[in-house]
N, CA, C and O atoms as a MOPAC input file, in Angstrom:
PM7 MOZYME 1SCF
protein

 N     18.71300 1   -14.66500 1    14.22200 1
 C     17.96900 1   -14.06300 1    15.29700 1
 C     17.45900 1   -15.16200 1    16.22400 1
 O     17.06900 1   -16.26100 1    15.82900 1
 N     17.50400 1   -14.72800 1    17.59300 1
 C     16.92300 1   -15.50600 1    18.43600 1
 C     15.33500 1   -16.49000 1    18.00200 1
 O     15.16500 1   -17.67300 1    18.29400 1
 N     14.56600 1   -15.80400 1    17.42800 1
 C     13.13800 1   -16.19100 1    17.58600 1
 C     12.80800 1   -16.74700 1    16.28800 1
 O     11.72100 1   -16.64500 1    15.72100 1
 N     13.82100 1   -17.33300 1    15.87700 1
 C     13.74200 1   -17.93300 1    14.52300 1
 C     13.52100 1   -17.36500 1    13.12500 1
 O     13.56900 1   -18.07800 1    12.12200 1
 N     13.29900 1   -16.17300 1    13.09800 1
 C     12.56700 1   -15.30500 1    12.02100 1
 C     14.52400 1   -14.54200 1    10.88200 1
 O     15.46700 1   -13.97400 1    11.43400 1
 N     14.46200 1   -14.72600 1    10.04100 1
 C     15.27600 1   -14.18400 1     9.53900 1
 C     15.54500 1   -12.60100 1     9.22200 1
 O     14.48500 1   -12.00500 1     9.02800 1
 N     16.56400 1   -11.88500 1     9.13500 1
 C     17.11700 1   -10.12900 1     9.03700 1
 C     17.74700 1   -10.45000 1     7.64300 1
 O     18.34400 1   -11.44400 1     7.22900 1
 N     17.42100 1    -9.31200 1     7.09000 1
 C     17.60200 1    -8.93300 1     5.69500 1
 C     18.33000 1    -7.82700 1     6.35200 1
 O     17.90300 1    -7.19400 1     7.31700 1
 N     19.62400 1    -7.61400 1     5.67100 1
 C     20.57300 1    -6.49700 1     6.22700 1
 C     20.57400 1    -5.59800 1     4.40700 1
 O     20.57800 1    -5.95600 1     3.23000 1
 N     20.56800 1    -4.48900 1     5.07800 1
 C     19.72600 1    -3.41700 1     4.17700 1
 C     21.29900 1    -3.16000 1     3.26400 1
 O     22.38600 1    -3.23800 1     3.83600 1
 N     21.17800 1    -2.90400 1     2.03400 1
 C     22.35400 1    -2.71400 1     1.05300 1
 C     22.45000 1    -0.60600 1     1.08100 1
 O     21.59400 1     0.21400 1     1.41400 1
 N     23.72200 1    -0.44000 1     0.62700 1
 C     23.76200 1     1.10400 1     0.62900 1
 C     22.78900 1     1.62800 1     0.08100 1
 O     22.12100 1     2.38400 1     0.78600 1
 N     22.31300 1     1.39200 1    -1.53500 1
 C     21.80100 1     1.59500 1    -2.48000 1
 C     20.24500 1     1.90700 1    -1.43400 1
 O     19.71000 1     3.01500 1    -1.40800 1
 N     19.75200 1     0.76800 1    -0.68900 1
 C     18.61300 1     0.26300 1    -0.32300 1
 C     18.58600 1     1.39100 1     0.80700 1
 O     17.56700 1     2.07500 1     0.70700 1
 N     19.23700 1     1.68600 1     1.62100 1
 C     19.48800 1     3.04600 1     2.53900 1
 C     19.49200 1     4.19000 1     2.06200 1
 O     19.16500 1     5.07800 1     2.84900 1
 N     19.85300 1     4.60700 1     0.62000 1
 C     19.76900 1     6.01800 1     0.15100 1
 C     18.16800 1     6.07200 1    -0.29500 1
 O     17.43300 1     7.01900 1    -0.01400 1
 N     17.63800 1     4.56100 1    -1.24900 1
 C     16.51000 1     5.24200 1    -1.02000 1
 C     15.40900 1     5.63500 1    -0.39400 1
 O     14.38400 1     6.18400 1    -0.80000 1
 N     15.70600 1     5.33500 1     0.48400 1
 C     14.39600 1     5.29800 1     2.48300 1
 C     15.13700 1     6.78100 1     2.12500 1
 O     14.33000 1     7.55800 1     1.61400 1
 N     16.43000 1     7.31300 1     2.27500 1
 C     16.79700 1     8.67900 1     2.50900 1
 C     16.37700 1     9.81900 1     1.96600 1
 O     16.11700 1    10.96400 1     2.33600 1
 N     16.38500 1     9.05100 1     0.76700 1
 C     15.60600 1     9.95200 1    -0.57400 1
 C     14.34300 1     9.88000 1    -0.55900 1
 O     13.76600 1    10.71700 1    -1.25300 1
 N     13.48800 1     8.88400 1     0.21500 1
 C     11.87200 1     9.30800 1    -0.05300 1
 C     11.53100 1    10.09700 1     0.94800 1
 O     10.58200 1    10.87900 1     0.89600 1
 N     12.67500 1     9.86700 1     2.43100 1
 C     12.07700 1    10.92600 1     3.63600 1
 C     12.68200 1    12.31400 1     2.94900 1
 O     12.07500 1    13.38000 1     3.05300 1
 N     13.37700 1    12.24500 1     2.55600 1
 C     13.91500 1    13.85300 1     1.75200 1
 C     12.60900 1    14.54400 1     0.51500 1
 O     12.35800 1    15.74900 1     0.51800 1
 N     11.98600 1    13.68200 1    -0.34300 1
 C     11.05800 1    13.96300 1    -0.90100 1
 C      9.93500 1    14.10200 1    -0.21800 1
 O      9.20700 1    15.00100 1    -0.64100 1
 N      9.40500 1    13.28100 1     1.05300 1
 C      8.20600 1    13.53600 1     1.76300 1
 C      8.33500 1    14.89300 1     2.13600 1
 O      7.49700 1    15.72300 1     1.78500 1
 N      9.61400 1    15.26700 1     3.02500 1
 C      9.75900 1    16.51000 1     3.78600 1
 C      9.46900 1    17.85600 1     2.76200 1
 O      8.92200 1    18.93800 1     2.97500 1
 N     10.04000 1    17.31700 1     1.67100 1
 C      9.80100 1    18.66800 1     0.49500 1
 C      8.54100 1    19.16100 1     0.58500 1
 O      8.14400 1    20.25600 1     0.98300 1
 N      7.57000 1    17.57400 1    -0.12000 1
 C      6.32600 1    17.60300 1    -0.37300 1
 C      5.92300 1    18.48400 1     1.11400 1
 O      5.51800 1    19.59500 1     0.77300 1
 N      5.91100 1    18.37100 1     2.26800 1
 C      5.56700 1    19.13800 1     3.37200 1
 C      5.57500 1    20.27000 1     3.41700 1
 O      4.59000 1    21.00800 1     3.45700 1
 N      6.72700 1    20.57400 1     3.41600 1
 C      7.25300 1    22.31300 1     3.11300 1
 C      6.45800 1    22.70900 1     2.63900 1
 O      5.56700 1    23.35700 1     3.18700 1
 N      6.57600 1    22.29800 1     0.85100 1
 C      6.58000 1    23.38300 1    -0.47500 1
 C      4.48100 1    23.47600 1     0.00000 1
 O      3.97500 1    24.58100 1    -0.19400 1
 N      3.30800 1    22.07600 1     0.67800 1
 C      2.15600 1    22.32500 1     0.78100 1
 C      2.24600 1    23.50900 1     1.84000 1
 O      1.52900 1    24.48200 1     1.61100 1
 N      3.03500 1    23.53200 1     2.95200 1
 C      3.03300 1    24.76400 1     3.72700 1
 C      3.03600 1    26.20900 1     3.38000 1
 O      2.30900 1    27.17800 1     3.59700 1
 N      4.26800 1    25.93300 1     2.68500 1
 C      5.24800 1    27.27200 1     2.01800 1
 C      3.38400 1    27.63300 1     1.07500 1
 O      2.86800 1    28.71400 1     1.35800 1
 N      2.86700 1    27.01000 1     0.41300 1
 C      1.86100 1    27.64000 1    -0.67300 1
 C      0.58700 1    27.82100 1    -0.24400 1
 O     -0.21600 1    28.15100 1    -1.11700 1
 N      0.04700 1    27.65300 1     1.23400 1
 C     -0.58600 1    27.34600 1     1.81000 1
 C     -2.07100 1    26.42900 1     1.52600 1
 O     -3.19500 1    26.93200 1     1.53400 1
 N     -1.83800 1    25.34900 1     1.34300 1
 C     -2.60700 1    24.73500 1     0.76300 1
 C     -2.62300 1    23.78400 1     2.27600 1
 O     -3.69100 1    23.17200 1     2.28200 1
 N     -1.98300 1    23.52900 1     3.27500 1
 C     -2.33100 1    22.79200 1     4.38400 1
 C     -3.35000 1    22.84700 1     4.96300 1
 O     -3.95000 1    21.78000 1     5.09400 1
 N     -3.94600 1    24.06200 1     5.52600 1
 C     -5.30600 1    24.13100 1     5.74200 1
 C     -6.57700 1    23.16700 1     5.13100 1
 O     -7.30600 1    22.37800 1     5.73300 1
 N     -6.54400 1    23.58900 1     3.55400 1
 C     -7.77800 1    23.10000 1     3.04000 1
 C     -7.50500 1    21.23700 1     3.05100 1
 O     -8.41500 1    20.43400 1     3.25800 1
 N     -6.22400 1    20.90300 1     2.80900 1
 C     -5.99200 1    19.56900 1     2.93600 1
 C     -6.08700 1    19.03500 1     4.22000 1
 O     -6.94000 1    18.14700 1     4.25300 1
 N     -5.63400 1    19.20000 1     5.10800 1
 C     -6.31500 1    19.03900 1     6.49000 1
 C     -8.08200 1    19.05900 1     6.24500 1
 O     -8.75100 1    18.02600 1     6.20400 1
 N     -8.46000 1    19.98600 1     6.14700 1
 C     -9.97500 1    20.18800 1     6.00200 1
 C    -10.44200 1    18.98800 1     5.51300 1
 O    -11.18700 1    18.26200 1     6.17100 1
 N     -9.97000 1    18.67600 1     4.15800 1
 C    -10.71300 1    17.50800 1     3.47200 1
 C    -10.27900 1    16.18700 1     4.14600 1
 O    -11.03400 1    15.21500 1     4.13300 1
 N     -9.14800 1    16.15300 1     4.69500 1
 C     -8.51700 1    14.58700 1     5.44900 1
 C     -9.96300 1    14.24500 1     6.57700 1
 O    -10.43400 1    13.14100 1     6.85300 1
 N    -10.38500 1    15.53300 1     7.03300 1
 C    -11.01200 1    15.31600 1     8.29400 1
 C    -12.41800 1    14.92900 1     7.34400 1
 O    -12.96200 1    13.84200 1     7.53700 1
 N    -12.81700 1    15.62700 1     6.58900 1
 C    -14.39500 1    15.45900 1     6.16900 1
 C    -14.65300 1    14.81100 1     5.00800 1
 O    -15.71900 1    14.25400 1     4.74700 1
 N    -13.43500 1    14.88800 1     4.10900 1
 C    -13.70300 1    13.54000 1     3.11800 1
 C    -12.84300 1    12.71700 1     3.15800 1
 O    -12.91700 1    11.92500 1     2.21900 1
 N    -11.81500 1    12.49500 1     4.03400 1
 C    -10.65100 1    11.18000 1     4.12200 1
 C     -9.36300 1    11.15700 1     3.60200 1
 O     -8.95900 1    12.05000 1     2.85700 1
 N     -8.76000 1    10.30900 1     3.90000 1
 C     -7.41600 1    10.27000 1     3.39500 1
 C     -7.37100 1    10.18400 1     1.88700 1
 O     -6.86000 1    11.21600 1     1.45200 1
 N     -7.71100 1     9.34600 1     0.92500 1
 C     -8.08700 1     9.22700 1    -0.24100 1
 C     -8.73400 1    11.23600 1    -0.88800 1
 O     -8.13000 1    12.15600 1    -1.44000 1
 N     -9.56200 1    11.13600 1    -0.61200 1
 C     -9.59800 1    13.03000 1    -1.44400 1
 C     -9.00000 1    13.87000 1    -0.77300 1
 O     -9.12700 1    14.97300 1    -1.30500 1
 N     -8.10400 1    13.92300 1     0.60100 1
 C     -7.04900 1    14.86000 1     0.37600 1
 C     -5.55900 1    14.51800 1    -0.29500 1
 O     -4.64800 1    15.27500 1    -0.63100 1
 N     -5.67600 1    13.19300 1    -0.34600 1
 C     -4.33800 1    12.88500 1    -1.33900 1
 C     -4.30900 1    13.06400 1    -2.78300 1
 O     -3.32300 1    13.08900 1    -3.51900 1
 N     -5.52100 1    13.18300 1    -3.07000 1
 C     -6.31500 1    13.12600 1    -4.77300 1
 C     -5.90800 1    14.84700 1    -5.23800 1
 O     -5.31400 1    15.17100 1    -6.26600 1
 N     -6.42200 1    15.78100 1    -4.15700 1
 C     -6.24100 1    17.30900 1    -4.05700 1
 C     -4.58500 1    17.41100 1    -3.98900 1
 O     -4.09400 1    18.23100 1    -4.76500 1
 N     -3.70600 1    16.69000 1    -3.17100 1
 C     -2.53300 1    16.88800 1    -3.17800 1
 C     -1.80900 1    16.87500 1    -4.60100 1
 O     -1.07300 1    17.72400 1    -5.10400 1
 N     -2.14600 1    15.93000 1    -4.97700 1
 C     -1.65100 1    15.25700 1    -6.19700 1
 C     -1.78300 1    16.43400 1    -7.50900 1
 O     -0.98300 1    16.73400 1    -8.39500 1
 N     -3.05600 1    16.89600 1    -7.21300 1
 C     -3.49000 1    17.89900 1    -8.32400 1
 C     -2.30600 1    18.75400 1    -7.89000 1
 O     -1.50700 1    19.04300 1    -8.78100 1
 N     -2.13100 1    19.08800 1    -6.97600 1
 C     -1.16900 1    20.60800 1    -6.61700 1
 C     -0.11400 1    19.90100 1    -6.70700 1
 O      0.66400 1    20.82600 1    -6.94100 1
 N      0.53700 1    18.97500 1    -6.70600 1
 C      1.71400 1    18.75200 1    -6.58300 1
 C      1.93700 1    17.27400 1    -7.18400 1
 O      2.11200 1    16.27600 1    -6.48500 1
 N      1.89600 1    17.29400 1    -8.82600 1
 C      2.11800 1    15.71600 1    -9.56100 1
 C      3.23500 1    15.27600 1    -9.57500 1
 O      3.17100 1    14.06000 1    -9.75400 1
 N      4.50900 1    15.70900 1    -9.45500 1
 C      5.81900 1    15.11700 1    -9.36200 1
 C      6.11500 1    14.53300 1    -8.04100 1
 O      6.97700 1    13.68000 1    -7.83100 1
 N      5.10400 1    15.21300 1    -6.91800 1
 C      5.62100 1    14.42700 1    -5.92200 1
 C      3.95600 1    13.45600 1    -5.42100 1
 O      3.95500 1    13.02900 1    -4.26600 1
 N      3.19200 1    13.28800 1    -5.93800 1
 C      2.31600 1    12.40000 1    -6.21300 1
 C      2.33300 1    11.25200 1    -5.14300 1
 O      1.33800 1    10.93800 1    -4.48900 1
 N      3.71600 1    10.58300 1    -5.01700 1
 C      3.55700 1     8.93300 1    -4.90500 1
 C      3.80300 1     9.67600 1    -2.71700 1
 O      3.86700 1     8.94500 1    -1.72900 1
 N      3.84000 1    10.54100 1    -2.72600 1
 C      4.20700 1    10.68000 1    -0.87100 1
 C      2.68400 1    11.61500 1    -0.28100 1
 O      2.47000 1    12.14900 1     0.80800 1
 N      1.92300 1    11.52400 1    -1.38200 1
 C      0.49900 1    12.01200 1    -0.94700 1
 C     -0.04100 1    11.81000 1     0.56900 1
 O     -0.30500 1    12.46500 1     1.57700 1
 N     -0.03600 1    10.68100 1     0.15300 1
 C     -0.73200 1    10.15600 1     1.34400 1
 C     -0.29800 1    10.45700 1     3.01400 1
 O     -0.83100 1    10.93100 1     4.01800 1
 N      1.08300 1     9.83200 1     2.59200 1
 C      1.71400 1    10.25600 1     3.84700 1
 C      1.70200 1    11.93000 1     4.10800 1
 O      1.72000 1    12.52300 1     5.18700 1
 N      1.67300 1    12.35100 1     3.05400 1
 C      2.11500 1    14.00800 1     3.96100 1
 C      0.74300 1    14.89300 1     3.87200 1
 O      0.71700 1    16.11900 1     3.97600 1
 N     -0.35400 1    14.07800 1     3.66700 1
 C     -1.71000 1    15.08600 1     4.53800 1
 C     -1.79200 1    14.56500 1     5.50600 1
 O     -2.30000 1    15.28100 1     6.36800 1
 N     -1.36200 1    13.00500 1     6.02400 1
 C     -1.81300 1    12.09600 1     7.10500 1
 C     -0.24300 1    13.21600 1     8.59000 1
 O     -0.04700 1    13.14700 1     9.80300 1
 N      0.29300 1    13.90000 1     7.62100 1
 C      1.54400 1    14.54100 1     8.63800 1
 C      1.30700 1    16.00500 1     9.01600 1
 O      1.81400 1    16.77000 1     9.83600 1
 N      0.05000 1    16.12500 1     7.82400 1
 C      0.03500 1    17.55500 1     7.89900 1
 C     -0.34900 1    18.24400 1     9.82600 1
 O     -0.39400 1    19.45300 1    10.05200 1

């Protein structure tokens, strides 16, 4: 690269899984929609923070746990 800084060129393996976590975030989105639990998680993002609506996510949804964060911060 021009500016001296080195590129790490991303492997297949390393591309499916960025694919696979935006595929698991989007779930996690849905399935809080689909059950309606967006509301109250919104609610708590705004009045107790990112941290206890991801804590509430987690309770409703432990398999997808690790995309908490991101998907009340999307809600």
């Amino acid at each position: 690269m021009e500016d001296g800084k080195s590129c790490k060129l991303l492997t297949l393996d390393e591309i499916e899984n960025v694919a696979g976590g935006m595929g698991r975030l989007e779930e996690l989105i849905t399935r809080i929609k689909a059950d309606g639990h967006a509301k109250e998680l919104r609610e708590l993002l705004q009045t107790q923070g990112k941290p206890a609506a991801a804590a509430k996510c987690c309770e409703y949804y432990p398999q997808l746990c690790g995309f908490a964060g991101a998907a009340v911060t999307m809600l």
